[in-house]
C-alpha positions in Angstrom: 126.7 144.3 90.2 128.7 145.4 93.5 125.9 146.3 95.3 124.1 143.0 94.5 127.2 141.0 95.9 127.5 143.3 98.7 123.7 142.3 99.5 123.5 138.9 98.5 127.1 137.3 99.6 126.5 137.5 103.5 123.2 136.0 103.3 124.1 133.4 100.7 126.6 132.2 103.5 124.5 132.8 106.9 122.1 131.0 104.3 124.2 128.1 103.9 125.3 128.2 107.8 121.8 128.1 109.4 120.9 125.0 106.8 123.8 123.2 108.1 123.0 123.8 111.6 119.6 123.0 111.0 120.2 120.1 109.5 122.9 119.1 112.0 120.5 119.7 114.7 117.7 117.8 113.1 120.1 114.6 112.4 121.1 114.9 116.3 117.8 115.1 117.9 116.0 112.3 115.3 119.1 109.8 117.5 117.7 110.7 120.3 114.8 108.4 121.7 111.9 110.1 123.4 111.4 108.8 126.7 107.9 108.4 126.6 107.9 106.2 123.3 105.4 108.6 121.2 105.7 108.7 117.6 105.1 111.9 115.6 102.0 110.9 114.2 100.7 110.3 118.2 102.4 113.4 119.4 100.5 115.4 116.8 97.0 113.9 117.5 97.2 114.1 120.8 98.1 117.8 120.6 95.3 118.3 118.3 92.9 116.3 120.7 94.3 118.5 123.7 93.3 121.6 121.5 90.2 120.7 121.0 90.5 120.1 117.3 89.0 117.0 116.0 88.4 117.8 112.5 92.4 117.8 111.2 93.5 114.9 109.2 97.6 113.9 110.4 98.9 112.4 107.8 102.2 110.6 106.1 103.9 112.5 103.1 107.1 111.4 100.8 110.4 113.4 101.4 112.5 114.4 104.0 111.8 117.6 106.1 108.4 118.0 103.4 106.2 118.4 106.7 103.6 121.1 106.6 100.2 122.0 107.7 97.5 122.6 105.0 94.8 124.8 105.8 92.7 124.1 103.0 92.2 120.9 103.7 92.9 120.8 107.4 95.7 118.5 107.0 98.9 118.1 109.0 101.1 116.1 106.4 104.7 114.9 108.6 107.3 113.0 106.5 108.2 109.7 106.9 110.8 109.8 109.2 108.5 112.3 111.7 105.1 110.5 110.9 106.7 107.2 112.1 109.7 108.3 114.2 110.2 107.9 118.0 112.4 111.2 118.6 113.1 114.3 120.4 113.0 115.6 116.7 110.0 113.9 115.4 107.9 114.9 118.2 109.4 119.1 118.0 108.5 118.9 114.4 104.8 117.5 114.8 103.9 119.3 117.2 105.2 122.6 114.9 103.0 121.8 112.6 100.5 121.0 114.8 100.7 124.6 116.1 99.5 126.1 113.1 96.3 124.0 113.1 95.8 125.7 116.3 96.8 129.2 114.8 93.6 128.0 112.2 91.0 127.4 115.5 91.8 130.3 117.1 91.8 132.5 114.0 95.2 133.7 114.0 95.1 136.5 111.9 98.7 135.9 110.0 98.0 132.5 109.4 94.8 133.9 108.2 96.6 136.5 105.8 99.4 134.4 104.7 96.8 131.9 103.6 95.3 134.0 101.3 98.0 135.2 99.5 99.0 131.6 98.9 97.5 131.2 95.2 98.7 134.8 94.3 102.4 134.3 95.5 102.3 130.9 94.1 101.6 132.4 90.2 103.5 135.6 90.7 106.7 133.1 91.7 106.3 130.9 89.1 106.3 133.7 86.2 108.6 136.1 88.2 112.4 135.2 86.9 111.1 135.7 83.0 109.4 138.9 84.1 112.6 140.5 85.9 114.6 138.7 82.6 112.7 140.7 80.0 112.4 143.3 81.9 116.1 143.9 82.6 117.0 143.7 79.0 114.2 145.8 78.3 115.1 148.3 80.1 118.9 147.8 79.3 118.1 148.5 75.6 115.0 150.6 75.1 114.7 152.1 78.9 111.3 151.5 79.1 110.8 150.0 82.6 106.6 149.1 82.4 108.0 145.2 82.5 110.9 145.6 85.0 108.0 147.6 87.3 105.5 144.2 87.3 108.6 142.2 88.1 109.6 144.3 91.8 106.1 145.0 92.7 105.9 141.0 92.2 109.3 140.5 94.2 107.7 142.6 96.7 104.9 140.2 96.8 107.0 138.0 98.0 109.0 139.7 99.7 105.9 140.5 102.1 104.7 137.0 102.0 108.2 135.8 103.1 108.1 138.9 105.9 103.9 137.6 106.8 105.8 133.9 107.1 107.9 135.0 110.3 105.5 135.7 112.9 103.2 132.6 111.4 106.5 130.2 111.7 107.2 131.8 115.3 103.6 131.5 116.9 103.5 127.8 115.8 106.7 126.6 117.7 105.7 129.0 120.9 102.2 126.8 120.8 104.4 123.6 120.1 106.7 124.3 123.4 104.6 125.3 125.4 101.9 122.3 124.8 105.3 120.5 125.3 106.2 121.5 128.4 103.0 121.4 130.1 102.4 118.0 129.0 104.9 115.7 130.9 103.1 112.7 129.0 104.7 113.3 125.8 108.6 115.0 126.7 109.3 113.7 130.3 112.3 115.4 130.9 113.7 119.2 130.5 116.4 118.6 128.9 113.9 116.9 126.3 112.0 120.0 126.2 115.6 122.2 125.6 116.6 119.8 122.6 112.7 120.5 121.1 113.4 123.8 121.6 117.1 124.2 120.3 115.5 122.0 116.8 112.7 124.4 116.8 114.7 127.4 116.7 117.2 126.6 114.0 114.4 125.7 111.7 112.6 128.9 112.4 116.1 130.8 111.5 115.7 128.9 108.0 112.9 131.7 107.9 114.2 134.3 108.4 117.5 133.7 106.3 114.8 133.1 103.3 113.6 136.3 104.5 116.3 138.7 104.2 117.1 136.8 100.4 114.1 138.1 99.5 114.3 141.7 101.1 117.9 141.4 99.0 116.8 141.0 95.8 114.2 143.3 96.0 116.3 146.5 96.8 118.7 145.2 94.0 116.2 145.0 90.9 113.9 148.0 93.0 117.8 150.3 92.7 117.8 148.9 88.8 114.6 150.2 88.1 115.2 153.9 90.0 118.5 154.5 88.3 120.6 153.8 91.2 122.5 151.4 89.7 124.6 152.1 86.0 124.4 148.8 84.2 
């Protein structure tokens, strides 16, 4: 159990630091007004237009930082506030998510891969905390570790999925800033351009903090399973 807290503490709390900041950051820039008066749901089609791409759908979805880009149904879904909002915020965000419909055109090979995995991860996660359960006490009483074994190769799964989401997350914001900057019709100032950038960044870190949770867990119930551990 040491090692686990040793592991986990830090990033629980660099966890819980880069949401705040995020968050923090996101309430700032949604207060500031962007100059050229664009809302979300124009930033993102005219980004889309500029690319090219006519065939994604933008559209308004319920919650609060809920936007994402499906690319099963070329969809880019922007939550209220982004879809309707006037900000340095709601204009980093869309075109974010914007960014990945590009990845899509130009056949980015990560959004590519992390796509596929999507309905494996997505029923590996949703049976994976009863499988590491039974297989703890499992291999707690009897020893035999067939069940723990299907519950890391599933947290590694994940683990890699999480890992694949990095470079995906990255590439979409380094599209979204640089469509940004070179288009003084949408941000037409620099320091508009260094508060997208600042937002982008911190959500980006959200990321990589979910990341190394995974990475965590893994080498603790991966330890369990190879006798590292004496529980």
């Amino acid at each position: 159990m040491g090692t686990y807290l040793f592991l986990i503490v830090p990033i629980l709390l660099i966890s819980m630091f880069v949401q705040w900041k995020f968050r923090n950051k996101f309430s700032k820039y949604t207060e500031m007004h962007l100059s050229s008066g664009f809302s979300g749901k124009e930033v993102a089609e005219k980004m889309l237009h500029d690319n090219g791409i006519y065939d994604v759908r933008v559209m308004s979805t319920d919650g609060q930082l809920s936007d994402h880009y499906n690319p099963e149904d070329k969809t880019v879904n922007l939550s209220t506030d982004v879809y309707h909002g006037r900000s340095v915020a709601a204009a980093a965000v869309a075109a974010h998510e914007c960014g990945h419909a590009v990845q899509q055109s130009k056949s980015y090979h990560w959004l590519q891969l992390r796509t596929n995995m999507v309905p494996v991860v997505s029923i590996s996660s949703t049976l994976l905390q009863w499988v590491l359960i039974i297989g703890v006490l499992l291999i707690g009483f009897t020893g035999n570790p067939v069940v723990l074994s299907i519950g890391v190769a599933g947290l590694a799964l994940l683990t890699l999925f999480s890992v694949i989401a990095l470079p995906v997350e990255f590439d979409a914001s380094r599209r979204a800033l640089i469509w940004l900057k070179n288009n003084n019709g949408v941000m037409h100032t620099a320091e508009e351009n260094k508060q997208a950038k600042d937002a982008l960044w911190w959500a980006a870190m959200t990321y990589v903090v979910a990341a190394l949770g995974s990475l965590a867990n893994l080498i603790y119930y991966a330890s369990m399973l190879f006798g590292r551990n004496k529980y």
